[in-house]
Backbone as JSON, one array per atom type, in Angstrom:
{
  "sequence": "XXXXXXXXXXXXXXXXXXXXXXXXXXXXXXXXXXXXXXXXXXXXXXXXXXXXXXXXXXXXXXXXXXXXXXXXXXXXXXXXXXXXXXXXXXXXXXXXXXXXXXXXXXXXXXXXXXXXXXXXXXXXXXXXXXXXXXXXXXXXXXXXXXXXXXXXXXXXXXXXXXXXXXXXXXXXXXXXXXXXXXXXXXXXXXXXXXXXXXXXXXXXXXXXXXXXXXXXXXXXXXXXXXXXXXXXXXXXXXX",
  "N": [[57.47, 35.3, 118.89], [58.62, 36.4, 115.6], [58.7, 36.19, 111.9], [59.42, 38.52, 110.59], [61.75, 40.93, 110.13], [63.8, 42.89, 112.65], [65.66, 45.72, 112.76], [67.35, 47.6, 115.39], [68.1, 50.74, 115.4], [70.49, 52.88, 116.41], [72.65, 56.15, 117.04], [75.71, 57.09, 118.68], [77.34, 59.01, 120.69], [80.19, 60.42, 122.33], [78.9, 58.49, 124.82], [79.41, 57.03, 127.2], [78.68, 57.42, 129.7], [75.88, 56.25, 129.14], [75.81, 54.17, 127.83], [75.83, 51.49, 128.02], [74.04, 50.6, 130.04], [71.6, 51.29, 128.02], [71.67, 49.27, 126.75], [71.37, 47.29, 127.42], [68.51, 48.02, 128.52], [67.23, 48.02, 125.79], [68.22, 45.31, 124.09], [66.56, 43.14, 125.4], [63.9, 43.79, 123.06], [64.56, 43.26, 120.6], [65.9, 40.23, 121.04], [63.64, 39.01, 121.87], [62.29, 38.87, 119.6], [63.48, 37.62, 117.11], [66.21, 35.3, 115.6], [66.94, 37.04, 113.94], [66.6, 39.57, 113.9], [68.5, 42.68, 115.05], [70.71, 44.53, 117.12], [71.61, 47.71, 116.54], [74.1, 49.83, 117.31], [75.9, 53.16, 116.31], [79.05, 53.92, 116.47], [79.67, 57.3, 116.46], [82.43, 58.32, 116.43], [83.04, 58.78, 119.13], [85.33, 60.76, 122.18], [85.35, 59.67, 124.38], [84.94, 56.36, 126.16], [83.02, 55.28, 124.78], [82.98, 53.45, 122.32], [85.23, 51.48, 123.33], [83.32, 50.32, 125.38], [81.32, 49.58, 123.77], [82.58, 47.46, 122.23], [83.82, 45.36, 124.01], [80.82, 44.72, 124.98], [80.03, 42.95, 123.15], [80.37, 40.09, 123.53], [78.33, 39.28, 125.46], [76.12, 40.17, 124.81], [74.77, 38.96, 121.82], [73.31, 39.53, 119.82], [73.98, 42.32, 119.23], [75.27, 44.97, 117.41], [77.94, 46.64, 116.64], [79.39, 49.65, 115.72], [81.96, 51.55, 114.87], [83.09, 54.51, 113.65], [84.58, 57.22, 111.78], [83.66, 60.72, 112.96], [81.14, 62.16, 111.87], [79.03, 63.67, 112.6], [75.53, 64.02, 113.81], [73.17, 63.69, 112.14], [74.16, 62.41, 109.36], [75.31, 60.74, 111.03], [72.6, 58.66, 111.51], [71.68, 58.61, 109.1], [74.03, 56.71, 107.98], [73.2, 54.57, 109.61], [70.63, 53.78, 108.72], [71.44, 53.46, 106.02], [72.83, 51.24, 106.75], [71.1, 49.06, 107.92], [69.08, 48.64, 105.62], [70.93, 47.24, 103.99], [71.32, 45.25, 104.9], [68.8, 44.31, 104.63], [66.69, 44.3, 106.32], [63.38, 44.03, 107.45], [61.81, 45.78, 109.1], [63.12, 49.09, 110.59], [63.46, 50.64, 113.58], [63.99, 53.85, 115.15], [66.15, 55.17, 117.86], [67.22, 57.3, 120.15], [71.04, 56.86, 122.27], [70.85, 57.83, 124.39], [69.12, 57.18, 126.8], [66.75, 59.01, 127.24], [64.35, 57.74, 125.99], [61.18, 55.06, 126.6], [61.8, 51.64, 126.03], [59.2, 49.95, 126.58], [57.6, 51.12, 125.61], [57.6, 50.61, 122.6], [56.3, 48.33, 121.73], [53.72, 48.85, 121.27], [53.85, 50.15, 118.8], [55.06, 48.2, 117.4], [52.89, 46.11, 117.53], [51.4, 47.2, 115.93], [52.31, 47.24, 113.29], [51.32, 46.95, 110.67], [49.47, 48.23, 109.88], [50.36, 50.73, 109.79], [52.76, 52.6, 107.9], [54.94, 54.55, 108.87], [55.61, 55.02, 111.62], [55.32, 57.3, 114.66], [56.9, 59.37, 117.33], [55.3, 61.12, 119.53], [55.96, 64.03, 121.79], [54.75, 64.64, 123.88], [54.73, 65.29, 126.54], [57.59, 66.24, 127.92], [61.1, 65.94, 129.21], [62.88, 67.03, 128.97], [63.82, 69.95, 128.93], [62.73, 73.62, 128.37], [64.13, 74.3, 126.6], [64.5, 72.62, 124.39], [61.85, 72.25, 123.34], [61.21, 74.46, 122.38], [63.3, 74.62, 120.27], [61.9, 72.45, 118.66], [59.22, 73.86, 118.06], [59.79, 75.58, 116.48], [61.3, 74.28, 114.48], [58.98, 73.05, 113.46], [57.12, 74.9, 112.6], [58.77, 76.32, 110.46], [58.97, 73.5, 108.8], [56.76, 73.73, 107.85], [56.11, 76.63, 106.66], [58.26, 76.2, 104.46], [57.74, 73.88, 103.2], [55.03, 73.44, 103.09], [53.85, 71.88, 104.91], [52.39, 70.31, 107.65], [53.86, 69.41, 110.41], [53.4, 67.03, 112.91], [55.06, 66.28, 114.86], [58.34, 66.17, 113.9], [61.09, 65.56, 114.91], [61.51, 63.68, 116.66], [63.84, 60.73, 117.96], [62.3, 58.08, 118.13], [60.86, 55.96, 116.3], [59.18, 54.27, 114.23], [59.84, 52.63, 110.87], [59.02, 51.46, 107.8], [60.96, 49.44, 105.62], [61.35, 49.09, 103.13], [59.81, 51.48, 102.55], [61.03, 53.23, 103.32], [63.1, 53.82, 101.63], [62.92, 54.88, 99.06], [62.76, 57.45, 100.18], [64.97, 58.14, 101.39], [67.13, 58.41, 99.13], [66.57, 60.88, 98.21], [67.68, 62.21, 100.11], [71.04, 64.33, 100.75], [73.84, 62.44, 101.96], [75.24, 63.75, 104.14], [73.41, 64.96, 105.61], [72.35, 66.58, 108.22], [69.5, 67.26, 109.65], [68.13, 64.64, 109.23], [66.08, 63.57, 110.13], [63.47, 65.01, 110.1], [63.32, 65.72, 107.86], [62.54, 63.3, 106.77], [60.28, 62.87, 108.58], [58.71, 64.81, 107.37], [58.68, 64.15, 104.08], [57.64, 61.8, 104.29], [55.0, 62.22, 105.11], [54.64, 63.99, 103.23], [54.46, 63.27, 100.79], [52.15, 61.32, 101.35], [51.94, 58.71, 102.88], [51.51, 56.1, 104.78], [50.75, 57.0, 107.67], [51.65, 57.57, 111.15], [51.38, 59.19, 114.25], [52.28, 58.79, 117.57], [51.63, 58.96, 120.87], [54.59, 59.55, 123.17], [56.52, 59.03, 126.25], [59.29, 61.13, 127.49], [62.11, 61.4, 128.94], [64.75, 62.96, 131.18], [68.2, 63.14, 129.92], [70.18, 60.16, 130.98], [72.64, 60.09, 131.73], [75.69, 61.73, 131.68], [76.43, 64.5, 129.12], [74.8, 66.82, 126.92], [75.65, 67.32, 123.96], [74.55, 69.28, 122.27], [74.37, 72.93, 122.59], [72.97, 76.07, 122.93], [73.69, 77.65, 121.22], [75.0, 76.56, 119.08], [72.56, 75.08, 118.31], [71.34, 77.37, 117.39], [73.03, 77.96, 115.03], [72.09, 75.52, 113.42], [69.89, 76.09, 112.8], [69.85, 78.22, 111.92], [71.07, 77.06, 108.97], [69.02, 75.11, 108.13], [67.33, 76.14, 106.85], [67.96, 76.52, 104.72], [68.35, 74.01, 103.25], [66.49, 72.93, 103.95], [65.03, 74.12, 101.77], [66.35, 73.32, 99.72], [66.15, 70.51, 99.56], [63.25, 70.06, 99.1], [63.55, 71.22, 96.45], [64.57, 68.91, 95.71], [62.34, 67.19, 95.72], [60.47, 68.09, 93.76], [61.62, 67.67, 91.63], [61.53, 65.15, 91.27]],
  "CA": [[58.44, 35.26, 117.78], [57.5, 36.56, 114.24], [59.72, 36.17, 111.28], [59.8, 39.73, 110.01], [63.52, 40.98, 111.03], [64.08, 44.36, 112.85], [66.71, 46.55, 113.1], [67.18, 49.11, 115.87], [69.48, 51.47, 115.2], [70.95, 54.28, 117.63], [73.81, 57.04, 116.92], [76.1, 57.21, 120.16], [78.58, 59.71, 120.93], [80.49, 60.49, 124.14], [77.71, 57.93, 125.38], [79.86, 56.16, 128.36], [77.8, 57.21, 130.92], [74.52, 55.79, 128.93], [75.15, 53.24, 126.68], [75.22, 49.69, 128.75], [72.3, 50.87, 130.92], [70.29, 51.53, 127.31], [71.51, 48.53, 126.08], [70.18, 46.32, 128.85], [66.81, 48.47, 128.17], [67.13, 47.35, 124.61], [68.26, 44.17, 123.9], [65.52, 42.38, 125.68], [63.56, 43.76, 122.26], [65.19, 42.2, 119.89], [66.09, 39.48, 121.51], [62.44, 38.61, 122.03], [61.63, 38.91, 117.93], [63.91, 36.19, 116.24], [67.62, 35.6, 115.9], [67.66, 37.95, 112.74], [66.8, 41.34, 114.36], [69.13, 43.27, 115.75], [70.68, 46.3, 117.7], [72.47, 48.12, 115.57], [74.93, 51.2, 117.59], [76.96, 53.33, 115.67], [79.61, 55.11, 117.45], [80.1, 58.27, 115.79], [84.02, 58.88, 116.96], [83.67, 59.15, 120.47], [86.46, 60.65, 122.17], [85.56, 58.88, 125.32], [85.07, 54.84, 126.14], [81.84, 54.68, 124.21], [83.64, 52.72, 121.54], [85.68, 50.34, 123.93], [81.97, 49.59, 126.11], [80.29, 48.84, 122.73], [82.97, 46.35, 121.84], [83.72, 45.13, 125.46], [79.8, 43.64, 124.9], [79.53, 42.0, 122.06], [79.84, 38.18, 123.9], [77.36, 39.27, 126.27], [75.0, 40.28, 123.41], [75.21, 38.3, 120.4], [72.58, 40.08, 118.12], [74.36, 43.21, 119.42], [76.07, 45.28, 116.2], [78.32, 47.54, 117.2], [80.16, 50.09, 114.25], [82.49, 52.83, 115.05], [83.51, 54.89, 112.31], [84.6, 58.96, 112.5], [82.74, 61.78, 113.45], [80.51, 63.16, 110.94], [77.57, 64.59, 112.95], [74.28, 63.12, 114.08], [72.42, 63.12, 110.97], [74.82, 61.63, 109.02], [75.49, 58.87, 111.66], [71.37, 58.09, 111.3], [71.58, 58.07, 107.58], [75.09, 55.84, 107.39], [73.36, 53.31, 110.15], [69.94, 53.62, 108.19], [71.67, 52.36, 104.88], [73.31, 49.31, 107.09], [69.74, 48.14, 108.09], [68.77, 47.98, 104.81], [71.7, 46.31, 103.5], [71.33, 43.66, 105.96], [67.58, 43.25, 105.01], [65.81, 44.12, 107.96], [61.83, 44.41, 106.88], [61.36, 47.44, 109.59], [64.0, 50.09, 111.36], [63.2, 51.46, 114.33], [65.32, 54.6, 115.16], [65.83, 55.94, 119.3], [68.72, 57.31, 120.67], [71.58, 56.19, 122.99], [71.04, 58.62, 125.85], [68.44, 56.62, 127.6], [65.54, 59.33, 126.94], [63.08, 56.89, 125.75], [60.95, 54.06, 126.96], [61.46, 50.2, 125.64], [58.21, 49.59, 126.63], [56.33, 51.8, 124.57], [57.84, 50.12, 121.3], [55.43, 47.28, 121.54], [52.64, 49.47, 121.11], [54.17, 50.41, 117.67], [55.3, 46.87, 116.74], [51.55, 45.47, 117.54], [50.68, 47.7, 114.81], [53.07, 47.93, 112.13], [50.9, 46.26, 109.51], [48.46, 49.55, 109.53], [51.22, 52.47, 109.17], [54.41, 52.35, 107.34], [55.94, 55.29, 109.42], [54.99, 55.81, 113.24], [56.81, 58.07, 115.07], [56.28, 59.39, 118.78], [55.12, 62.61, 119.85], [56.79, 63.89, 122.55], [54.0, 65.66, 124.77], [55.08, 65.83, 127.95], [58.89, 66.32, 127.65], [61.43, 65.95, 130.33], [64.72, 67.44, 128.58], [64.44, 71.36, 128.93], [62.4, 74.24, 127.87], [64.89, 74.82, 124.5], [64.71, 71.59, 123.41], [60.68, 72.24, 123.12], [61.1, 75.72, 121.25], [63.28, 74.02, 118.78], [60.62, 71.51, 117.56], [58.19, 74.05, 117.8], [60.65, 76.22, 115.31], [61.3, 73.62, 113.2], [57.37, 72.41, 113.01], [57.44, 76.51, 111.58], [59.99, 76.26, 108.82], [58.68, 73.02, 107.5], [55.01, 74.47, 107.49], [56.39, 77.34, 105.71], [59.01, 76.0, 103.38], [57.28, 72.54, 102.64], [53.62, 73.84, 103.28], [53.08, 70.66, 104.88], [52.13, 70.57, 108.96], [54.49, 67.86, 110.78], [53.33, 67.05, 114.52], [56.53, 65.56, 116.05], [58.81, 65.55, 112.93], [62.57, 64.97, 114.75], [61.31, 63.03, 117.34], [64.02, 59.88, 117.92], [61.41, 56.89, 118.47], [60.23, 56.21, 114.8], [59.28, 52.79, 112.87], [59.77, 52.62, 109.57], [58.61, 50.26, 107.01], [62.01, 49.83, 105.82], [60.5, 49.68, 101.78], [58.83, 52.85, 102.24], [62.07, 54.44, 103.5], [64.07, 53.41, 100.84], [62.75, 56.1, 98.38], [62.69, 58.77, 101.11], [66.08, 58.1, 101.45], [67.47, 58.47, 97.52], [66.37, 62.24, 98.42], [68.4, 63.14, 101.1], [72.56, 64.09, 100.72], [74.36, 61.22, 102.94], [75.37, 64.62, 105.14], [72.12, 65.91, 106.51], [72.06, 66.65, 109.6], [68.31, 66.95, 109.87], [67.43, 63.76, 108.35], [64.44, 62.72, 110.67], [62.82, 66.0, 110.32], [62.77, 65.21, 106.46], [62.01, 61.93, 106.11], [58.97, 62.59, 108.7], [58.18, 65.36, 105.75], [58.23, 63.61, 102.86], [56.75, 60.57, 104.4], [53.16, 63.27, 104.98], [53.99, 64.87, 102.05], [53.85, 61.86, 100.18], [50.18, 61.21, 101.98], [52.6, 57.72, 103.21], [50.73, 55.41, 105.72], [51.72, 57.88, 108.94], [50.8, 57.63, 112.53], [51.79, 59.44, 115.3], [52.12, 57.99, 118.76], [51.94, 59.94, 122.23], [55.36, 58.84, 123.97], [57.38, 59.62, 127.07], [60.86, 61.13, 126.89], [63.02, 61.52, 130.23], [65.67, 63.58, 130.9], [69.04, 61.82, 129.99], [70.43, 59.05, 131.99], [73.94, 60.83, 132.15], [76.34, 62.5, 130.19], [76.19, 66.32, 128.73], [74.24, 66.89, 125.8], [76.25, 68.04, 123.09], [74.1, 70.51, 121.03], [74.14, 73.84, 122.95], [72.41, 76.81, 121.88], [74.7, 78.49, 120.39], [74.83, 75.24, 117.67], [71.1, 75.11, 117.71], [70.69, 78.45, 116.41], [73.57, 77.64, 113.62], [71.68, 74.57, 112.71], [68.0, 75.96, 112.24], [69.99, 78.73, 110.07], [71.35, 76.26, 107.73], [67.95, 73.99, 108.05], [66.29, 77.02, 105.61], [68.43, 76.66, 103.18], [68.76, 72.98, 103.75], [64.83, 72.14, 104.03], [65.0, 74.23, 100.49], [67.47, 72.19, 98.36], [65.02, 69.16, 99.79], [62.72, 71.01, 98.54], [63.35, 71.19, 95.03], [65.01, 67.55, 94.79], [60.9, 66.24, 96.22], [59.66, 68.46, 93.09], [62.09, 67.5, 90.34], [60.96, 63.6, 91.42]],
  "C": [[57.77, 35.68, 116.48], [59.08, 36.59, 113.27], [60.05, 37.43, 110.47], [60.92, 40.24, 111.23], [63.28, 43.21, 111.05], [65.06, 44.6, 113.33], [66.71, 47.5, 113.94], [68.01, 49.7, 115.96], [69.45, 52.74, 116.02], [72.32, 54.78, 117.43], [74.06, 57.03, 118.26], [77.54, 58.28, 119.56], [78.83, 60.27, 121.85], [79.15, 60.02, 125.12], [78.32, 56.88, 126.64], [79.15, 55.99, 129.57], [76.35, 56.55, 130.97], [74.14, 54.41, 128.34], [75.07, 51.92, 127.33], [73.83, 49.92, 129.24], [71.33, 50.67, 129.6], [70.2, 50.09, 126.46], [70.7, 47.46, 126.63], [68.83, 46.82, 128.97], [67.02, 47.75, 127.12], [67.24, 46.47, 124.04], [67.29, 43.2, 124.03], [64.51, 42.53, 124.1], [63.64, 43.0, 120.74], [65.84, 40.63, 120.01], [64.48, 38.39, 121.77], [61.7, 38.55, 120.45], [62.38, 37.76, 117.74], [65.6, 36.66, 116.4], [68.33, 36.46, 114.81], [67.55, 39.52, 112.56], [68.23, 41.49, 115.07], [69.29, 44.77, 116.41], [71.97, 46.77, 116.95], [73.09, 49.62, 116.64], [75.91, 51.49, 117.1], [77.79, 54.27, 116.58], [80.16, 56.47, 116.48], [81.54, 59.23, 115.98], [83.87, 59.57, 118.01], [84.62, 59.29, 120.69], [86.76, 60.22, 123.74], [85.35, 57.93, 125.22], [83.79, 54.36, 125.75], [82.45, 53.8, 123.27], [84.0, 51.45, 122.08], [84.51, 49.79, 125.0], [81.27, 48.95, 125.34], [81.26, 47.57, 122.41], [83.38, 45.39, 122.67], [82.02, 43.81, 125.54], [79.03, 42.87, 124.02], [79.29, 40.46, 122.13], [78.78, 38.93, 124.71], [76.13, 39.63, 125.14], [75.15, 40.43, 122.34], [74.36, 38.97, 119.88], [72.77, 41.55, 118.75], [75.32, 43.35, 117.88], [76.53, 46.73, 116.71], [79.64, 48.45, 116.34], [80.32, 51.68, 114.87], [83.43, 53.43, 114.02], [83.79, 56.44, 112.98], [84.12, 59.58, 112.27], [82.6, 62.28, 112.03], [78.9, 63.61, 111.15], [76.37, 63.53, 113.38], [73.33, 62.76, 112.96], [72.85, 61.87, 110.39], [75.24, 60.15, 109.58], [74.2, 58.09, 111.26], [71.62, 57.86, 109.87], [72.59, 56.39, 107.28], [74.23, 54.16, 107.95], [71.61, 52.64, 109.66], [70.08, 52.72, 107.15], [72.38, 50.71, 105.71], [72.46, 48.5, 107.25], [69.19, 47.92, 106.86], [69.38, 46.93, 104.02], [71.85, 44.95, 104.12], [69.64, 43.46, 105.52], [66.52, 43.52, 105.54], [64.44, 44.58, 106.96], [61.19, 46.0, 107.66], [62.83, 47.85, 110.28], [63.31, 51.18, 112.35], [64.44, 52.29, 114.56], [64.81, 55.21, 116.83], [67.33, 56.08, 119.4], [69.41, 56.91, 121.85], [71.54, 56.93, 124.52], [69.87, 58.04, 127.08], [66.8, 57.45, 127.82], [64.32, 58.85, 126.64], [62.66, 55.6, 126.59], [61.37, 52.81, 126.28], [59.68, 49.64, 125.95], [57.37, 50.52, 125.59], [56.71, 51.08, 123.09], [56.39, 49.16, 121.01], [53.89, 47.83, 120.81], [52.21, 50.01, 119.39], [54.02, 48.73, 117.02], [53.81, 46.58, 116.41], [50.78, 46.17, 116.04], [51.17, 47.91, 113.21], [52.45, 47.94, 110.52], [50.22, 47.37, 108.71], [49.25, 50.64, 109.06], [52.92, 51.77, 108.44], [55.71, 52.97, 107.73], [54.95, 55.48, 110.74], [56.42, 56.35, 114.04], [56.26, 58.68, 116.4], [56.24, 60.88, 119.0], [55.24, 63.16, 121.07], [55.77, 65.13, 123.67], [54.07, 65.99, 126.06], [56.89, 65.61, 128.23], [59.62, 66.69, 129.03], [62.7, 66.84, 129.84], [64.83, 69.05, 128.54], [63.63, 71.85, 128.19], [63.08, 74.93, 126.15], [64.61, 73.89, 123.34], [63.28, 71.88, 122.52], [60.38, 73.51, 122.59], [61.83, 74.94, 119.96], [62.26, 73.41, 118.18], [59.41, 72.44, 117.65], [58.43, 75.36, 116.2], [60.68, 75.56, 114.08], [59.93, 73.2, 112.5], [57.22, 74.15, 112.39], [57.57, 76.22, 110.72], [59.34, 75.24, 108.44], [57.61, 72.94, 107.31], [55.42, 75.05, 106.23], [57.09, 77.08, 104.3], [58.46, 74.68, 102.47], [55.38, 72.67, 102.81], [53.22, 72.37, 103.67], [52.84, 70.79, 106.75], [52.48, 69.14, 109.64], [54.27, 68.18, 112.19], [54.21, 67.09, 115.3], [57.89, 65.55, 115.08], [60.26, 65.07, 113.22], [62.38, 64.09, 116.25], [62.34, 61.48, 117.38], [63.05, 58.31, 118.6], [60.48, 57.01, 117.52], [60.54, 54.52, 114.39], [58.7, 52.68, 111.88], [59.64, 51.27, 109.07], [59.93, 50.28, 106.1], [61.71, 50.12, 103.96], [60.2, 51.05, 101.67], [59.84, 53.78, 102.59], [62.81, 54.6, 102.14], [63.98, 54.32, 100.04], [62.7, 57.43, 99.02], [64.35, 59.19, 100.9], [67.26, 58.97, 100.47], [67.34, 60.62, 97.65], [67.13, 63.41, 99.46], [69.93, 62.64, 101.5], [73.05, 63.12, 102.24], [74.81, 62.17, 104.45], [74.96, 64.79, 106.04], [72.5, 65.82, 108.0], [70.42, 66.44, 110.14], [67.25, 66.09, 109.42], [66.13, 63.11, 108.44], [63.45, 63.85, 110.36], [62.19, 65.83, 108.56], [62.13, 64.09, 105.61], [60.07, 61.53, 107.02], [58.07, 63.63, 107.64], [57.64, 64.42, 104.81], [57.44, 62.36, 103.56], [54.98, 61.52, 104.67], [53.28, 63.74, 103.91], [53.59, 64.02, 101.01], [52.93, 60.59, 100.15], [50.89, 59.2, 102.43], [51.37, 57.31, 104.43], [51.35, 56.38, 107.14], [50.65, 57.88, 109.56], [51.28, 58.13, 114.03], [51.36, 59.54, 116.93], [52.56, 58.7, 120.02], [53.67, 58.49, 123.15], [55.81, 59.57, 124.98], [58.66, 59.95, 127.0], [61.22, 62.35, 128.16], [63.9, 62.41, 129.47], [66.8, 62.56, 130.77], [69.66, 61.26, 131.54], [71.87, 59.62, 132.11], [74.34, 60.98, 131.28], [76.14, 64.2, 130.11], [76.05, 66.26, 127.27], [75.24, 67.58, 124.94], [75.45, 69.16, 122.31], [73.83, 71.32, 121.93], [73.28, 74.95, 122.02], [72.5, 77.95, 120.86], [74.96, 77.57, 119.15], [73.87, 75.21, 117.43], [70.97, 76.43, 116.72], [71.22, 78.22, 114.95], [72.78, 76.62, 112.74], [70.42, 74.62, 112.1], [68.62, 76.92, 111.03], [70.26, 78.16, 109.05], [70.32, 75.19, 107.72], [66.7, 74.88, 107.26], [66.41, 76.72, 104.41], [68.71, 75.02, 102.61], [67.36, 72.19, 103.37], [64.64, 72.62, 102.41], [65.45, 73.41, 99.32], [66.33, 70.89, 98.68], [63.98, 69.46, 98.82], [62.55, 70.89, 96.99], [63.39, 69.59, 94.54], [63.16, 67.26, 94.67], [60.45, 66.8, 94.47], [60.44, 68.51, 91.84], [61.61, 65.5, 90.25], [59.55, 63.6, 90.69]]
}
């Protein structure tokens, strides 16, 4: 038990086929800290029974938090369910997503350490999800070389704990929109020489479902992540 309170927060959308299974991975985590962490899933306007499964288990898991609101993208869901963990408090925010890709066990490895870094985040070296997924991040680790001259290992990696303090000004910097909000906040947290530590993790293919971002959306999204990582960009250097 320790009395510092964590939040883990996870964007879900058309997640029916994943989300009990990840919650039954997850819960045990929080559940094992104190009765003032929690699991925080936002449903981002599923238009299948991810919504009615998240609210369906709310007696079965009481420090379950479960907030469905309408579709405004994946960033944006991380940002909206970012500001709820702070507004509740929480001292750290871990962030993973609902598709079952990640371990629960590797968290601990983070937790045990949180005291030393203020941002750890997982580096995804032996990847189970598809040869595209692993050109994007090697695209985007590009662009924010180039545009932010700064060199990010893992930077959109979902399996990240934040010191929830040290986000809080990261935050203030980036429109409530973004789509690429992890990619910026593992930025500025190096560019801002922040306590950062990045952690070899495992990351499966998903547990079911059909990925929504094809690559016909990827490409749209790295073009508007030029002009996108720019406007960032200036706000970091009018601060």
């Amino acid at each position: 038990m320790t009395n510092e309170t964590l939040y883990i927060v996870m964007p879900a959308y058309n997640e029916e086929a994943n989300i009990e299974a990840v919650i039954q991975q997850w819960y045990p985590v929080v559940e094992r800290l104190n009765n003032e962490s929690r699991l925080l899933i936002v449903n981002d306007g599923s238009k299948d029974k991810t919504g009615e499964i998240l609210d369906a288990l709310t007696g079965k898991y009481p420090l379950l938090i479960p907030i469905t609101k309408p579709n405004s993208g994946h960033g944006a869901t991380l940002l909206f369910a970012y500001r709820k963990a702070i507004e509740a408090k929480a001292d750290y925010i871990f962030q993973t997503d609902s598709d079952g890709q990640t371990n629960p066990d590797e968290f601990w490895m983070f937790w045990d350490n949180k005291t030393d870094y203020d941002f750890q985040i997982g580096s995804r070296n032996a990847r189970q999800d598809g040869f595209g997924r692993v050109v994007v991040t090697k695209v985007l680790r590009l662009l924010v070389w180039a545009i932010f001259g700064t060199w990010v290992k893992d930077a959109n990696t979902p399996f990240r704990l934040m010191k929830t303090e040290r986000l809080i000004p990261i935050l203030k910097i980036i429109p409530e929109d973004f789509f690429l909000c992890n990619v910026v906040i593992s930025t500025i947290a190096v560019k801002w020489k922040e306590r950062c530590k990045w952690r070899p993790i495992t990351f499966k293919p998903r547990q079911g479902g059909i990925n929504s971002i094809n690559f016909k959306r990827i490409f749209k999204i790295g073009i508007k992540a030029i002009s996108d990582f720019r406007m960032i960009n200036r706000n970091m250097k009018k601060r």
